[in-house]
N, C-alpha and C positions, 0 to 999 in steps of 0.2 A: 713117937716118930715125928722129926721136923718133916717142913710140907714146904718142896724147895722147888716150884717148878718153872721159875723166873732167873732169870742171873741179866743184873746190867753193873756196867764197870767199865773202865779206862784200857786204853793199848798205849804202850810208849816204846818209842825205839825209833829205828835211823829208814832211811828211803834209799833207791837207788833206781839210775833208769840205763837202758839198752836200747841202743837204735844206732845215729847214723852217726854222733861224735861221740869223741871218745873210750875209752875201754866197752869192750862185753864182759865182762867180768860180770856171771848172772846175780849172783848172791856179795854186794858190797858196798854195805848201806853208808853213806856219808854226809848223807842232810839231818833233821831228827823230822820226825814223824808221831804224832798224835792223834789220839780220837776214843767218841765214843763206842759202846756197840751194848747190846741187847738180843736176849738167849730166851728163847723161849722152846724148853725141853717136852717134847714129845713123849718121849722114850727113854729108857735109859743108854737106847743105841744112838739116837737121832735128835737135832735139835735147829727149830726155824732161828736164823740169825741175820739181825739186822746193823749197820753199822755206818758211823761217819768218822772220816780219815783223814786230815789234813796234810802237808808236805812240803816242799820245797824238793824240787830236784835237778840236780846239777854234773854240769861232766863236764871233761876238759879233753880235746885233740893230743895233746901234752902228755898224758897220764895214757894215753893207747899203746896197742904195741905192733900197731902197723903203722911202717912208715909213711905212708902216701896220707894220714891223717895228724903223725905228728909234724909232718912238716906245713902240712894246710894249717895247723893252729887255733881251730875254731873252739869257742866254748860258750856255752847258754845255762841257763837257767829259769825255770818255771816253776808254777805253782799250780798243784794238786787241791781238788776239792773233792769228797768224793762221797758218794752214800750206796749203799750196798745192802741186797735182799740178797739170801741163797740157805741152802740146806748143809749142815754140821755131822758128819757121819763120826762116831765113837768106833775103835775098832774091838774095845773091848767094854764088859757093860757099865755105865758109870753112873749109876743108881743114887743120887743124893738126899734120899729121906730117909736116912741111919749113918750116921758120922763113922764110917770105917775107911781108912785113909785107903786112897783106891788112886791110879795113874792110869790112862790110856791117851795112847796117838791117838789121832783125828785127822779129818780133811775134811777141806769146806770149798764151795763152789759156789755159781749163781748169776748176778748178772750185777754190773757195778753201772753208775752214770757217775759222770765225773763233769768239774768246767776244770779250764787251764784256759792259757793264752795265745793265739796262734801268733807264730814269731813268724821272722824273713831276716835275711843275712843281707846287707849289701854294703861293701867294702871290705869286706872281714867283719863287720860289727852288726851286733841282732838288735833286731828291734821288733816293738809288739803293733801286730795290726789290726787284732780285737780280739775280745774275748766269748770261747765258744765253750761248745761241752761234745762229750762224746761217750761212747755206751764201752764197757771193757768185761773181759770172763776172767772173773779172778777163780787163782788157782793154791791153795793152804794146805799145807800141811804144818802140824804143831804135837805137840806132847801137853800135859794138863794136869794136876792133883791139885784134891781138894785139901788147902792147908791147913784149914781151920772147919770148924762146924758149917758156917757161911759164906765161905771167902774158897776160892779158886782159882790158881794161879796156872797161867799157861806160857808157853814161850811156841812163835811160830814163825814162818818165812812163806808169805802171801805174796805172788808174782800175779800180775796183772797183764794182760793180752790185750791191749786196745785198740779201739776200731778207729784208729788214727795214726797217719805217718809223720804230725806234724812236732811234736812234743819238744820237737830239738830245732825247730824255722827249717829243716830241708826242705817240708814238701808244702810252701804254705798252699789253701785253698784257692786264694784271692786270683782270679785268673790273670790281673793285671800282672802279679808276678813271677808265674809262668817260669820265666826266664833264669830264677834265680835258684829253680830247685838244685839239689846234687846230693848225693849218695843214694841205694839202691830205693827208689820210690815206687816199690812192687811188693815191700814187707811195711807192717805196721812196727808200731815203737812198742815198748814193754816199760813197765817201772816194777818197781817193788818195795814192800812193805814189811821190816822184817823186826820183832820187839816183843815184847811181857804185854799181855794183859790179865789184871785181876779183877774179879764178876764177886757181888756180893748176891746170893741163894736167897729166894725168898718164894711166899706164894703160897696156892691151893694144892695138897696133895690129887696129883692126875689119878685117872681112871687105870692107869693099868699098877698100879699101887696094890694090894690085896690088904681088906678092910680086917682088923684085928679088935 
């Protein structure tokens, strides 16, 4: 019986954000997106999960399909840094200490911090007025098998809720710019994380194992 109650490994795939320019289109990732993350398996239902996410995220007025924002024209782009604790729920049992090809969904949740850059608009063109951070509730759902004896491959779509309206320069903080916000600055911005990660298995057989 392998003794696999570790998994760390790579996320790779595309980004994408919703707020106050260009499309809401929720799920349609267009930047690429990387990171680490680290599983630490409780259960064969449950599992603590730690991670860091990098990104680039971008939208264009242009690419919406309301007219009052393709004719405004505006477009930005930012950058994502982000580390994340939260708990990994299995919907079916995924027991990794006896290599029997096994699949289950999942969904993972928690609390993210992230830095980005607070932007501001003025003439049509953004610019950066520092760089801050802010706290966001990611929300995952993914599918999972394990491909190999060690190796586990998942595919998932992680949308993020942030406790920030500034991601896109509408609502900057700075109170000198006040004047400059526009679009609804009463909803926070959203991004999203949507790609493969594969975990290599490793570790101390846990205690709810039965000793043979």
């Amino acid at each position: 019986m392998n003794a696999q109650i570790h998994e760390i490994g790579v996320f790779a795939g595309g980004s994408n954000y919703i707020g106050d320019i260009g499309p809401t289109t929720f799920v349609a990732p267009n930047e690429l997106a990387f990171g680490l993350l680290y599983k630490w398996n409780k259960s064969p239902r449950h599992s603590w999960r730690f991670s860091y996410t990098q990104a680039k995220i971008t939208s264009k007025d242009s690419e919406a399909n309301s007219p009052g924002r393709t004719q405004r024209g505006y477009n930005f782009e930012n950058n994502i840094k982000e580390v994340s604790l939260g708990l990994e729920f299995n919907f079916f049992d995924f027991n990794l200490h006896e290599f029997i090809p096994k699949i289950t969904p999942y969904i993972h949740s928690g609390l993210s911090y992230f830095a980005y850059d607070e932007k501001f608009y003025i003439n049509g063109k953004q610019k950066t007025d520092y760089t801050n951070g802010s706290f966001a509730i990611p929300m995952t759902i993914g599918i999972k098998s394990n491909v190999l004896d060690h190796l586990i491959l998942a595919f998932e779509v992680g949308s993020r809720y942030a406790m920030t309206d500034n991601l896109d320069g509408s609502n900057p903080k700075n109170k000198n710019l006040a004047p400059l916000k526009f679009g609804d600055i009463n909803s926070k911005d959203w991004y999203v994380f949507s790609g493969f990660t594969i975990t290599y298995t490793f570790g101390n057989k846990p205690c709810y194992c039965v000793n043979k």
